[in-house]
N, C-alpha and C positions, 0 to 999 in steps of 0.2 A: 496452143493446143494442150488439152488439162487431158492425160490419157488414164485411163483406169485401171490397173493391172490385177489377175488375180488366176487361179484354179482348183484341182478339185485333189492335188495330191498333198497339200498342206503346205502351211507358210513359207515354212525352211526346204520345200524343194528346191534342187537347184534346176529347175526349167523354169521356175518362177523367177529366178534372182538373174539367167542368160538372159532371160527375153526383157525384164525391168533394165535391165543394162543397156541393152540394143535400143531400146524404146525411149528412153531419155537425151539423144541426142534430136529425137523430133519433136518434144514438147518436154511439159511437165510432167511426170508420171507418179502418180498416188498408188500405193500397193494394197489390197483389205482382200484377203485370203486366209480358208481355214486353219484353224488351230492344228487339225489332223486331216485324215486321208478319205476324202469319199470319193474315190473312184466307183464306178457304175452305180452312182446315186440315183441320176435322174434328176427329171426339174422338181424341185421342192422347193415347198416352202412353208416355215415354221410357222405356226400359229397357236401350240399349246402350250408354248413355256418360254418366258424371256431370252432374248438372245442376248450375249454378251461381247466386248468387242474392247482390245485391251491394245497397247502398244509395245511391239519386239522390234527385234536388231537381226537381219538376215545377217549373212554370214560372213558379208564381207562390211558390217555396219551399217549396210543402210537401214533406215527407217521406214516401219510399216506397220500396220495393223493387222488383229488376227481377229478371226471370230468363231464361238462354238457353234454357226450356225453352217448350214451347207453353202459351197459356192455359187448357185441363184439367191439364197438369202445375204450372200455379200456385198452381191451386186445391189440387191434393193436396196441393202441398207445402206449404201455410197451415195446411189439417186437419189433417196427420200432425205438427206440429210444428215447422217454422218458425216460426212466429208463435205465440208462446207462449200466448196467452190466447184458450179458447175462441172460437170465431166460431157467430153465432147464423144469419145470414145471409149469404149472395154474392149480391152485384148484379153483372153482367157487362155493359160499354160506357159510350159510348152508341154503338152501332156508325156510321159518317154514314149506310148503306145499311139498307134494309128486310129482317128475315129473314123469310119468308112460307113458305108452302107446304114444299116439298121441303128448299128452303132450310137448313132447322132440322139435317141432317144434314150438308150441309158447315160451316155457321158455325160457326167457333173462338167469337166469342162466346154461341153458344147452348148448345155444347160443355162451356164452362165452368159454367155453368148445371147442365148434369146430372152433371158432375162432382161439382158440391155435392149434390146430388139423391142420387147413391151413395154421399157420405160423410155420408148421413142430415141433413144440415144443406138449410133452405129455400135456394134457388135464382130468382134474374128476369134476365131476359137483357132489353137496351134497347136497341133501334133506330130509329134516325130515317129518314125515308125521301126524305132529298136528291136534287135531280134527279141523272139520272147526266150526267156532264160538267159538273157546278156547276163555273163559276170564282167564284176569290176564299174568303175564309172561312166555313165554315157557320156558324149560328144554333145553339147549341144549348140556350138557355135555355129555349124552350117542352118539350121533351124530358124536361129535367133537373127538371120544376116536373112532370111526370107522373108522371117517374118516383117523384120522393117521394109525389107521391100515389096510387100504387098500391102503396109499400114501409110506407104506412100503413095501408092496406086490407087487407093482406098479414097487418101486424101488430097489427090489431083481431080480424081471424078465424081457421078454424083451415083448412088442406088438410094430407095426409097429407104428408110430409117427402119422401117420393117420387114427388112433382109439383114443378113448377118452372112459373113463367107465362115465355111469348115476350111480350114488348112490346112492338109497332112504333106510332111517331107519325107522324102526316103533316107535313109541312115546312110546316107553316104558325104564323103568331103564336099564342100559347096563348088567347086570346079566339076567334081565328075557328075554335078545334076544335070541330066539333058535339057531342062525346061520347065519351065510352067508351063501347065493348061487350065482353061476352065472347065471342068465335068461336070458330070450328070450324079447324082446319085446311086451307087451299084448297089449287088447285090449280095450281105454277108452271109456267110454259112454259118452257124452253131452247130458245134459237136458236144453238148451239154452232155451230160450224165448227172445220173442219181446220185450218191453216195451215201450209203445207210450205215449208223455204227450206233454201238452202244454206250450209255455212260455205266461207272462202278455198280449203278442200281438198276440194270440192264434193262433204262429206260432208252430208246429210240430218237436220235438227232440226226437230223442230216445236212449234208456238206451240197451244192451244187458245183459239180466238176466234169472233167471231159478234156477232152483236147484242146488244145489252142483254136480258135474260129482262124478260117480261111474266108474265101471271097470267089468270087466268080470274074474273072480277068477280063471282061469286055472295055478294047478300047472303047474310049471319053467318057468311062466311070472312073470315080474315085478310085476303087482298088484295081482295077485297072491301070491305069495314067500312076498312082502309084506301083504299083509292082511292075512297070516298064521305065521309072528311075527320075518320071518328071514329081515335081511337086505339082498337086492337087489340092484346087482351089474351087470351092462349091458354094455356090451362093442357095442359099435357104430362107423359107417364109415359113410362120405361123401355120399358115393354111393349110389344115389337113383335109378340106372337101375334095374328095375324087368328081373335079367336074365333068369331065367327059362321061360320068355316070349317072348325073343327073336330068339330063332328057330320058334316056333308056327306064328311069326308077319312076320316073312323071307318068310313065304310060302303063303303070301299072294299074291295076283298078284299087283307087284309096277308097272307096264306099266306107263309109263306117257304120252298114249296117250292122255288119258280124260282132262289132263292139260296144254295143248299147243291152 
């Protein structure tokens, strides 16, 4: 098992170097994570300027690679051949934040996830769900002790290769988790604001800020099933067509008179 490790908070975080830890007793594990921090990147992918991709020394020496591109172009660039030797797997994080609901579309670490999703290789995205404004260092052992046991559950059974699971845990000791479930998708709240300021030549920039996003608590959601103490395990596809909405959309009148 060649596993492919990586995320979207930079090389030297240490959710990247708990879960490469944990992950190395089930196979081999190859590390290519960014230089720096793109959190709520999104799925990107570079196509106007070389990407670059160098070798560093995480913090307790192991060996990895980094790159100036975002964490989906890490993941490409492992698949397409950087990293010589097949990879069977990509585990992404362990992010310190929960990706929940809507979530799933901005996070670089879920991002990477379906990256592996498209280049036909299995995909798990792992996030812990730290208070926000934690001081001091996060915990990330109970996380990292999931996530291996969900990357064995993964690799006792079968899902199609374009699926990928979301994993978010809750910040608690790994004894006091009630459980794993398997969810559904919920629903996040944003409390965004504006933020308008000036610079010295009281020209106009702005900040996007607001609250912390909450979540709507319906058991067998993600944020649900996480804010009642289980870890949350979401299995996701590509597939954005709202099928149930296409007989309804069918019986519309498409005439294309109106458009000639």
């Amino acid at each position: 098992m060649h596993i492919l490790v990586t995320n979207d908070d930079g090389v030297q975080a240490p959710g990247l170097l708990a879960l490469a830890t944990e992950l190395s007793s089930l196979g081999e594990v190859t590390i290519l994570a960014p230089d720096r921090n793109w959190s709520a990147s999104g799925h990107v992918k570079t196509m106007h300027r070389p990407l670059r991709v160098k070798p560093v020394l995480l913090a307790d020496g192991t060996p990895a690679l980094s790159s100036d591109g975002a964490p989906s172009d890490c993941v490409a660039l492992a698949l397409l051949g950087v990293v010589e030797k097949p990879i069977d797997l990509v585990v992404s994080g362990i992010n310190p934040n929960a990706n929940v609901g809507h979530d799933v579309t901005y996070s670089g670490t879920v991002t990477a996830a379906m990256e592996a999703a498209i280049g036909g290789v299995r995909g798990m995205a792992v996030s812990l769900d730290a208070p926000e404004h934690h001081k001091g260092a996060l915990d990330y052992a109970a996380a990292a002790r999931v996530a291996g046991f969900v990357v064995n559950r993964l690799l006792q059974n079968t899902l199609p290769v374009n699926v990928l699971l979301n994993v978010n845990v809750p910040y608690l000791k790994y004894e006091e988790i009630k459980g794993i479930r398997v969810s559904r998708q919920g629903l996040r709240i944003y409390r965004d604001a504006l933020i308008r300021r000036e610079d010295p030549r009281g020209r106009p920039y702005y900040w996007i800020g607001g609250e912390a996003p909450t979540g709507v608590p319906r058991e067998g959601t993600d944020f649900g099933d996480l804010q009642a103490g289980y870890v949350s395990v979401t299995p996701l596809h590509l597939d954005l067509t709202a099928h149930e909405q296409m007989a309804h959309m069918q019986s519309w009148d498409w005439s294309a008179d109106e458009i000639r």
